[in-house]
N, C-alpha and C positions, 0 to 999 in steps of 0.2 A: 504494500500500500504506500501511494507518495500522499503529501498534498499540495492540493492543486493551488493554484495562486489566487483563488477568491477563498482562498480559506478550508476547503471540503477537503477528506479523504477520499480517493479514489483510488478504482483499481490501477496498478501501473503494467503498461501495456508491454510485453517485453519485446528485444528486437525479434525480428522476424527470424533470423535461422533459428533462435529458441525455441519458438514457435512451432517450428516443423520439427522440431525435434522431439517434442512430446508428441507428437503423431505420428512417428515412425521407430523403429527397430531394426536390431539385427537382422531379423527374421523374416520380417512382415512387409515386404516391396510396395511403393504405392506410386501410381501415377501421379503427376502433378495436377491431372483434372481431377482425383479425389483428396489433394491435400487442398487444392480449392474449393472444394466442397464442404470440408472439414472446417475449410477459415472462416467460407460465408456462414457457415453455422453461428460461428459466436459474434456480435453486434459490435464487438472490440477491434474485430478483424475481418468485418465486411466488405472493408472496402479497399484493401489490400489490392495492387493489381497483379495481373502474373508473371508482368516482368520483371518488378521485385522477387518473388516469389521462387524462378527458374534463376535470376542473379545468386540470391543467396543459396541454391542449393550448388550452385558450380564453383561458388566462394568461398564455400567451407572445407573444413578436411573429415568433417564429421558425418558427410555423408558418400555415397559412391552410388553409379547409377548403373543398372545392365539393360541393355537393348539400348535405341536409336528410333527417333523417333515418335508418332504418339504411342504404341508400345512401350514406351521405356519405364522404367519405375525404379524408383529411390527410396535406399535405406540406410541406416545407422551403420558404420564402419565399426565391424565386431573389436579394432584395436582402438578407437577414436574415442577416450572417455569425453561425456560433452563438459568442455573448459567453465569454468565460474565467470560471470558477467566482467569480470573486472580483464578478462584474458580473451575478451572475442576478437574476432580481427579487426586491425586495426588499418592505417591509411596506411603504413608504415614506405611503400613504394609510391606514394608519392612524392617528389622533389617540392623541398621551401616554395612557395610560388614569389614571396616579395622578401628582397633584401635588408636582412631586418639590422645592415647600419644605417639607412636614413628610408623608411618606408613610407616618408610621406614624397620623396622627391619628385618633381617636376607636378606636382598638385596643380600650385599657382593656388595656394588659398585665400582668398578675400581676407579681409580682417576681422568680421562678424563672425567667419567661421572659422578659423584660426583663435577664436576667444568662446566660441560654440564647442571647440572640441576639446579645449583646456576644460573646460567645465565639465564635460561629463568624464575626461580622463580624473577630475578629481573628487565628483563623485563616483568613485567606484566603477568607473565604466560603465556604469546605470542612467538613463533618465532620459527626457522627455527635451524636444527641440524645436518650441514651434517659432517658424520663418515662413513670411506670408509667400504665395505664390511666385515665383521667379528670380527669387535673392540669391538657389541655390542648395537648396538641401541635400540633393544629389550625391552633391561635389562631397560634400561634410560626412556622408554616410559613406564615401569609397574612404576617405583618411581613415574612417575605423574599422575596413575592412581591411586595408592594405594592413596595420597596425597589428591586426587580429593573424592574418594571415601571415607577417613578418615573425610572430611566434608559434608558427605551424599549427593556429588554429585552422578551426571550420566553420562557417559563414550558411544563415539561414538566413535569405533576405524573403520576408511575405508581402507581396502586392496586391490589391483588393481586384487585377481585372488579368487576362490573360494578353492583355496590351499592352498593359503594364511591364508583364514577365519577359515582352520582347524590347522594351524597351530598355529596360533594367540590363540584359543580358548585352545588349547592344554596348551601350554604355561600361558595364564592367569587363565586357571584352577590350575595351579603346583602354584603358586607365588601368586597367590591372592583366597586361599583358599575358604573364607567367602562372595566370589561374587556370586552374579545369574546370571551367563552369558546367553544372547542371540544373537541370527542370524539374519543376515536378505540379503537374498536372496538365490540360489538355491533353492528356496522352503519352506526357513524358510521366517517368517514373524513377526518375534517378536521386541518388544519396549521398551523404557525406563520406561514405567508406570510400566510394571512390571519383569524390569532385572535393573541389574545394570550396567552393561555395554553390548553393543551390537555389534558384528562388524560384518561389510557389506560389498559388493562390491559396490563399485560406483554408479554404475548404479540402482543399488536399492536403494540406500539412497535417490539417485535423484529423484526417478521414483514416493515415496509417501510419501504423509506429516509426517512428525519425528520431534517431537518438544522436549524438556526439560520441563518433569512435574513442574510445577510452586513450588517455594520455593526451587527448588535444584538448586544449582551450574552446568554447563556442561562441560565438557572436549571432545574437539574433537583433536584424533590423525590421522593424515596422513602419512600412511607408501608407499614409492617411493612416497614421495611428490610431486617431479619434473614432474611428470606424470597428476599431476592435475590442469597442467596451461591452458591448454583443455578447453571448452568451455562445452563440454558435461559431463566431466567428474569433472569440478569445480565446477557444478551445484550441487554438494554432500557437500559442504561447507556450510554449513548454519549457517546461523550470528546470532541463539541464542543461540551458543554454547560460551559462556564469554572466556572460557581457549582455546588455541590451540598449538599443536605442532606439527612440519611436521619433515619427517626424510628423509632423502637419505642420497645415496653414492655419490650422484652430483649433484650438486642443477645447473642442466643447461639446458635450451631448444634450439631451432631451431626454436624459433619464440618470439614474448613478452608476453607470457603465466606468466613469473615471475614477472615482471613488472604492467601487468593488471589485474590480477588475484592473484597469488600464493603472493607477496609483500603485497600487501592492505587489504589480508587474515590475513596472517599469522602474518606479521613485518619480519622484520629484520634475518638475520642471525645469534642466539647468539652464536654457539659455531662450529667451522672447527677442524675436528681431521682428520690430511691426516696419509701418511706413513712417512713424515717426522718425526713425536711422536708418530704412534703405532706400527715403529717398531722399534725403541731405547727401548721403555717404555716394550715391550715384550708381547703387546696385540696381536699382530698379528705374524705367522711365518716367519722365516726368508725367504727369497726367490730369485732366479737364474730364468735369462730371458732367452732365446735365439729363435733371427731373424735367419729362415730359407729361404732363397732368393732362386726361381727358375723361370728357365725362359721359357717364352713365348714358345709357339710352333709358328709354321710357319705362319699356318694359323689366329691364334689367333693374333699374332703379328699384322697384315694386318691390322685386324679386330678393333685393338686396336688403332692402329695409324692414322686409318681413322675416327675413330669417337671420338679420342683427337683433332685430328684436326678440325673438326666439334663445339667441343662443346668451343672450344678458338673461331673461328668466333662469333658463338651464343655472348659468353659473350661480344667480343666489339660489338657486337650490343646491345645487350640490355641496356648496361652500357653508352655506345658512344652516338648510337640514342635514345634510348627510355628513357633515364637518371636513369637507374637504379643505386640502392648503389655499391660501388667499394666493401663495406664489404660483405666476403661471405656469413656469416650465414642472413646478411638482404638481401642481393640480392636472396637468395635462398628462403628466407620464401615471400618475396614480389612478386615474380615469380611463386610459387607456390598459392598466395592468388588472387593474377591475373588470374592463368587457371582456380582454382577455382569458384569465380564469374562468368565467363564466361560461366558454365555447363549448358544447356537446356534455355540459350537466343541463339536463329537463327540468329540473329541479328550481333553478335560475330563471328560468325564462320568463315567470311573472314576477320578478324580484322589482319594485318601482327605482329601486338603487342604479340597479346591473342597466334596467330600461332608460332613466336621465342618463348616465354616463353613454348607452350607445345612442340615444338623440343626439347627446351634446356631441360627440364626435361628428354625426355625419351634420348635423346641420354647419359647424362651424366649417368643415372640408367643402361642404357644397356651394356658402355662403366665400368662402375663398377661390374657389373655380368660379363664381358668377365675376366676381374683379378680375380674376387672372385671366381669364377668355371676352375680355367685353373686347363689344365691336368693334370702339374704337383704336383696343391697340395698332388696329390693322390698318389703321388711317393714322396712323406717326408713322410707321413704314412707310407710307404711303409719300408723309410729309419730308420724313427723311431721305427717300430714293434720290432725288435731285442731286444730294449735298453726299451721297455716295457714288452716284454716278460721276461726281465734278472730282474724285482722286483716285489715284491707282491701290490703295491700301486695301489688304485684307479686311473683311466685316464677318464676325461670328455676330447671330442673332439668335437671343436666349428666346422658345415658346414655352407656354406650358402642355399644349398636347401636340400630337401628332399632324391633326386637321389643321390645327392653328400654325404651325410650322411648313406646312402643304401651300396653304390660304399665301402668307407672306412671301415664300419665294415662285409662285406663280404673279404676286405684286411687283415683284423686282423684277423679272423677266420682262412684264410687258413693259417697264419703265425703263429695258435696256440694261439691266445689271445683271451679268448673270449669278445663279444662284442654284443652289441644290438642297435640299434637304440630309440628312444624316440623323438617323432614329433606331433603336432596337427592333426596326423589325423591318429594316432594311438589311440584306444577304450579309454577311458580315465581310466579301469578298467587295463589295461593289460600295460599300462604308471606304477601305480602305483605300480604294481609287479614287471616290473624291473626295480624301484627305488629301492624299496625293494630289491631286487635281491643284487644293487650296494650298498648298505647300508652294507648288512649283510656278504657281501666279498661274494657271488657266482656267482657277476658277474665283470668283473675285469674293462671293460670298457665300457660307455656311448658315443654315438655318435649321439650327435641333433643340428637341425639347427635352434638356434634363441631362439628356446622354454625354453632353460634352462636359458637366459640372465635373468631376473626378474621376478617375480611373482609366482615361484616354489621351491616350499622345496626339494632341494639339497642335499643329504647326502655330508658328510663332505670328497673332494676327496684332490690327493695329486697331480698329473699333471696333467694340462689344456693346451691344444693342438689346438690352432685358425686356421684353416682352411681359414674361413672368415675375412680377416687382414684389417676389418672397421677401419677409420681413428678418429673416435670419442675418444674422452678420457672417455667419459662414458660408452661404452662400453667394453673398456678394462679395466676399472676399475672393472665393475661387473664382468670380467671373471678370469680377475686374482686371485678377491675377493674368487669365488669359492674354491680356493687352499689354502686362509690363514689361515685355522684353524689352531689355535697350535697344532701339533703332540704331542704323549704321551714322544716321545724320540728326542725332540727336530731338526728332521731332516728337512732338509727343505723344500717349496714347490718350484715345476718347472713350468714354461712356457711357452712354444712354440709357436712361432708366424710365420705361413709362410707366404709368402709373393710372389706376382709376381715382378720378376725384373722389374726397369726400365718402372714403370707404379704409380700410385697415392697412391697406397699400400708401397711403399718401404719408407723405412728412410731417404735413400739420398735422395729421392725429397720431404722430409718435413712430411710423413707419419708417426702418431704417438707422433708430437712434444711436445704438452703439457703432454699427457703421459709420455716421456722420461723422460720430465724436472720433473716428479714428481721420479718415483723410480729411476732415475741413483745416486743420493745422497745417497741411503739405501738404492739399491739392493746389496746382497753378489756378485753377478755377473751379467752381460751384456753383452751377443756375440753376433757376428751375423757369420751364416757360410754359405758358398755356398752349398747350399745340394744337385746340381746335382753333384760334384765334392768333396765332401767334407760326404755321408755317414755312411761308418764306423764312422769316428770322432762323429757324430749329435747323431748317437744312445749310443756310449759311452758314453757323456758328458749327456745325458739324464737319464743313466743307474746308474752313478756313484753318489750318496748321498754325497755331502763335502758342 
């Protein structure tokens, strides 16, 4: 039994040729498709693939196979006693990958992260790094892989997309030359016995046993940290990695994922790089915001006010009678972890508790899709196209659905800009052609809903255009982020944020506020302009580079 890092005893999952070794014998030969049979049996080791599986049985000396082929079958070597955990095999053939007298050389480390990595080298090698979108994180996570692997450690890097895992691999193939890099999921299924560093999606680190060959050091990195306060997804944290470091552009949840999870993982926070110092310091571009405000339609309006009204009832009740938190991010995770529970017991279903908390959910989501879809978004596109079509710059535009995303680059087309869409449920082959596309300048604008917020390699654009005007500051962090790359001619990046009037999206009623309070100190500018009255001006000030 270990325990787990939110506190729990659990079972500990042993490596895999252990595993097949309680299920074979001197005696008793078994094919490999009944030791897989044997694995999916137990819920520990379902999800084992088989090429792990066939690796560790050809990796051992503990076993020996007769026959060739699907035929063949593997048993316990009658001289092979099986070795105690601390004696399994080790990397031992593989060469140092990084010269550990100067393993950070040729970096080129900024000075944020050069003061980022003194920090968690003095806690412990432990803790947490948030740096908003394009300062660099990247860079700061190979200093402690090279470092990790300059003492013949092994290196667990987890990524939340499998875009991610190409990108990463890309990247630590350029910088850390001397590595054996592997994968592990989509299909790959490789490990630290024999790479040196491996990076995975979540869900597959989770899924099968991944240890640190005994006598090495381990480094595990979390890239979008804040993502792994999850339950499902923190289950990829595994506590024999000694070194850890997590990265984001927000170290924040909507529940106590940080607290029970992400906190007793990782440690502490060592190092906050906002826009306050990267964009003084010149790591990130300069950059101009502007709120575009338009208003309700008739019916929308109705629609909106009747179920504002609804979901303020909701809250004094739930708050009033049923004593829930006055805070909103705990009254909404405690609300949500109430309907939760309550899923497929019969028992609940006339509960008037379990019933407010699932009202209040959907009326407040539906009451947020009637602002995030109003009509008018699609007329500041509309007002905007001129003042996109008057420069050569990349334009990512944030929707909130698919349709809305459809709607707006069919707007841009007829107004001569070309434009494409990009969504999950576009081929994943034909996504990639028009990133590609927007990368290499033949397509001038991207238009996706959601799918480009995290976990996707972005070609570097220059206006970002929010359709969907979420009140999170972590989401607008990441979307702004898309725009800071330093230009070659130091121009700046732009903004745009539309918004429904006189609804939960707007500024004046509080929409945005941690946000603001971060870039209005070091933005070059901050407007806001009425865009049903106010388009010419929206597309010029869009249009004009100062």
């Amino acid at each position: 039994m270990v325990v787990s890092h939110d506190g729990r005893t659990v079972a500990a999952v042993p490596p895999i040729a252990d595993l097949l070794a309680d299920h074979l014998s001197p005696a008793d030969g078994r094919s490999v498709r009944d030791l897989m049979r044997a694995l999916k049996a137990d819920p520990r080791t379902a999800r084992i693939p088989r090429t792990q599986v066939e690796r560790a049985l050809a990796g051992d000396a503990r076993f020996t196979r007769s026959g060739d082929g699907p035929k063949a079958v593997w048993e316990l070597a009658g001289d092979a006693p099986t070795p105690p955990p601390a004696h399994r095999r080790t990397t031992g053939g593989l060469p140092r990958a990084v010269d550990a007298g100067d393993p950070l050389a040729g970096l080129d480390l900024r000075d944020w992260q050069v003061e980022a990595f003194a920090a968690w080298a003095a806690a412990g090698m432990r803790g947490v790094v948030e740096a908003v979108t394009g300062t660099g994180k990247t860079r700061l996570a190979v200093a402690a892989v090279r470092v990790a692997l300059a003492h013949d450690g092994r290196v667990l890097v987890v990524v939340p997309t499998l875009d991610l895992v190409d990108q990463w691999t890309t990247e630590l193939r350029r910088l850390v030359p001397g590595a054996r890099l592997g994968r592990l999921g989509g299909g790959d299924a490789d490990d630290l016995h024999d790479h040196h560093v491996v990076v995975a999606t979540p869900h597959s680190a989770a899924a099968v046993p991944f240890d640190v060959p005994a006598g090495h050091p381990g480094l595990l990195v979390a890239d979008e940290a804040h993502r792994y306060g999850a339950p499902t997804w923190g289950a990829a944290l595994r506590p024999d990695f000694g070194m850890r470091l997590a990265l984001t552009a927000t170290y924040e949840r909507n529940d106590d994922g940080i607290e029970d999870v992400l906190g007793p993982y990782f440690g502490a926070v060592v190092c906050a790089y906002g826009y306050e110092r990267a964009v003084p310091d010149g790591v990130v571009a300069p950059f101009r915001i502007a709120f575009a405000g338009t208003a309700l339609e008739e019916h929308e309006r109705a629609t909106y006010d009747e179920l504002d009204r609804r979901v303020r009832q909701l809250h004094r009740d739930l708050v009033g009678t049923y004593g829930f938190s006055r805070d909103p991010r705990r009254l909404f995770a405690a609300v949500a972890a109430t309907v939760a529970a309550a899923e497929g017991d019969p028992s609940r279903r006339r509960d008037p508790r379990v019933a407010a908390c699932r009202e209040y959910l959907f009326r407040v989501r539906t009451r947020r899709d009637v602002a995030a879809t109003a009509a008018g978004k699609l007329d500041v596109v509309a007002a905007l196209a001129p003042g996109i079509a008057r420069h050569a710059d990349r334009t990512l535009v944030f929707t909130d659905t698919v349709d809305q995303a459809e709607q707006a680059a069919r707007l841009l087309c007829r107004a001569g800009v070309p434009a494409e869409t990009v969504s999950s449920e576009l081929p994943e082959k034909q996504r990639r052609i028009r990133l590609a596309q927007f990368r290499n300048g033949n397509l001038r604008v991207v238009v996706a809903p959601r799918v480009l917020d995290e976990g996707v390699d972005v070609p570097a654009a220059d206006v970002a255009i929010v359709l969907a005007a979420f009140r999170t500051r972590r989401q607008m962090i990441q979307r702004l982020g898309r725009v800071l790359r330093l230009k070659d001619d130091g121009r700046p990046a732009r903004l745009v944020v539309a918004f429904a009037k006189d609804t939960r999206e707007d500024p004046a009623d509080g929409a945005h506020e941690g946000f603001l309070r971060e870039v209005v100190p070091v933005a070059a500018e901050v407007t806001t302009f009425d865009a049903d009255t106010s388009r010419t001006e929206l597309a010029d000030w869009l249009a004009v580079e100062r």
